[in-house]
C-alpha positions, 0 to 999 in steps of 0.5 A: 475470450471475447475482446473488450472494445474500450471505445464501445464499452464507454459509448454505453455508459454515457448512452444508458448511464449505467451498465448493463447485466450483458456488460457486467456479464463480458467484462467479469468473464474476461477478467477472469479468463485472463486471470486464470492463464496470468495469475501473478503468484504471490505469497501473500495471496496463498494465506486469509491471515489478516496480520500477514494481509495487512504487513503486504498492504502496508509494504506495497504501497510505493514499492515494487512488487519484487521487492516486498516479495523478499522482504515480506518473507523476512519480516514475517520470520522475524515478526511472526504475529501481532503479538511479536510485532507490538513488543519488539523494540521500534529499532527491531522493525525499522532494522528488518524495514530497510531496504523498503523505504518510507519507514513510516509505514513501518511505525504506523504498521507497529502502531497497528499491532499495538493497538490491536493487542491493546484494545482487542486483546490480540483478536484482529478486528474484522469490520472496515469501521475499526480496521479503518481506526486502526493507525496509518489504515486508510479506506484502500488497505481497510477494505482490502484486509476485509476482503482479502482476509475475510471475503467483506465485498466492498467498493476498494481502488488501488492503481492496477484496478484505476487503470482498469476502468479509467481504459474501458470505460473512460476511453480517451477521458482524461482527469478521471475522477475515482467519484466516477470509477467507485459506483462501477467498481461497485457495480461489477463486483463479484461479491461471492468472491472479493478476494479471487475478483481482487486479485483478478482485476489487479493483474488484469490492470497490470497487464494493460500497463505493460502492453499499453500507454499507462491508463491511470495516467488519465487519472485525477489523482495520478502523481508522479513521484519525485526522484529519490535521488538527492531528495529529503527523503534520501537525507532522511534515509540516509539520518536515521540508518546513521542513527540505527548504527550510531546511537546518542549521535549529535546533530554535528556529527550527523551534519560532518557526516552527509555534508547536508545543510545544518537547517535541513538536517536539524528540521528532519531530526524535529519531524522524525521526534514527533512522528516517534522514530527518534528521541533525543537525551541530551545533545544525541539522538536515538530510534526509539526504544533502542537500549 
């Protein structure tokens, strides 16, 4: 396999403004070559189910790769399909979600089932424009379903292939804008085949971080993430888990328990009502749905 030298790859582009077929040609037959001796298996990458598709992209956002690993597996068994996904009480799935954090994705993910059993009586939706009206669903995860799920070859930017392109074709370029990497994105896609060139950029992407100096770092839009520990996020975490075991608990109780800040406390109670994980009746508060 012949190397491909980020330096001269760069000096290219800014040459001729666009790349060249010869350049397409090297960059898609390394990728391939590294993706066919490192493909990372995963199970999500072994079914073209759109509803299992769309529980890993959902999961994989801002978590580890190991982690949704098991709990992909857990949550499909207990939520086998879009159906049994929009009838299960919000409790159910938020008791399977823990241990994956940022229980939102859990609600919009519900949402989504709901609405596809709603509006397309159960037949998931296959055009980027409606799986992107779907609840929670941005340009990246609608892009990825349709690819992944159904061979849709469009543009699509996740992290691993930021870090792809931002390393061999923005050599030593820092605030790199995704404006700049989508046309190449685009340029190199192999559209016989999204989903296996998908696939393969990400691992080739996630080979870079582990032998180099992160390359997404030189992204515009790279952002560090705040510590969970001792953060909101953890406070509320740690509510609603409390709020799962402990049904119609008040406000006070909430407060003695985490010894937190009454204001801070009482302002997550709000957020989490209006974003539909919890209602209140009287002075307790419950997970939605829950008897």
């Amino acid at each position: 396999m012949k190397t491909l030298k980020p330096a001269s790859l760069t000096a290219t582009l800014l040459k001729n403004g666009t790349l060249t077929a010869r350049i397409v040609s090297a960059f898609r037959a390394a990728v391939y070559a590294h993706h066919r001796t490192n493909s990372r298996p995963m199970p999500w990458r072994e079914t073209a189910d759109p509803y299992h598709i769309l529980v890993s992209e959902i999961m994989l956002q801002q978590t580890q790769v190991e982690r949704v690993r098991l709990k992909y597996t857990e949550f499909l068994e207990v939520f086998p399909d879009v159906h049994a996904l929009a009838v299960a009480p919000l409790s159910d799935v938020l008791q399977v979600w823990q241990g994956l954090g940022y229980n939102r994705r859990a609600i919009f993910l519900k949402r989504c089932a709901e609405e596809i059993e709603n509006s397309y009586c159960g037949q998931f939706p296959q055009s980027i424009a409606e799986l992107q009206s779907l609840p929670g669903i941005g340009p990246y995860t609608a892009r990825a379903v349709a690819a992944f799920a159904f061979g849709i070859a469009e543009p699509l930017i996740e992290t691993n292939i930021r870090t792809v392109f931002i390393h061999l074709f923005f050599h030593d370029r820092d605030k790199v804008c995704d404006s700049e990497l989508l046309p190449l994105i685009a340029a190199t896609l192999d559209r016989d085949n999204p989903r296996e060139w998908y696939y393969a950029l990400m691992d080739y992407g996630v080979m870079l971080k582990q032998t180099l100096p992160n390359p997404g770092r030189r992204s515009r839009h790279h952002a560090q993430q705040s510590p969970f520990e001792g953060s909101n996020r953890q406070l509320r975490s740690r509510m609603l888990r409390e709020i799962m075991k402990r049904p119609h608990i008040c406000l006070d109780e909430l407060v003695a328990t985490f010894g937190a800040d009454r204001e801070a406390v009482e302002r997550n109670l709000g957020e989490m009502q209006r974003e539909g994980f919890l209602v209140k009746q009287g002075s307790g508060y419950s997970v939605s749905g829950a008897k």
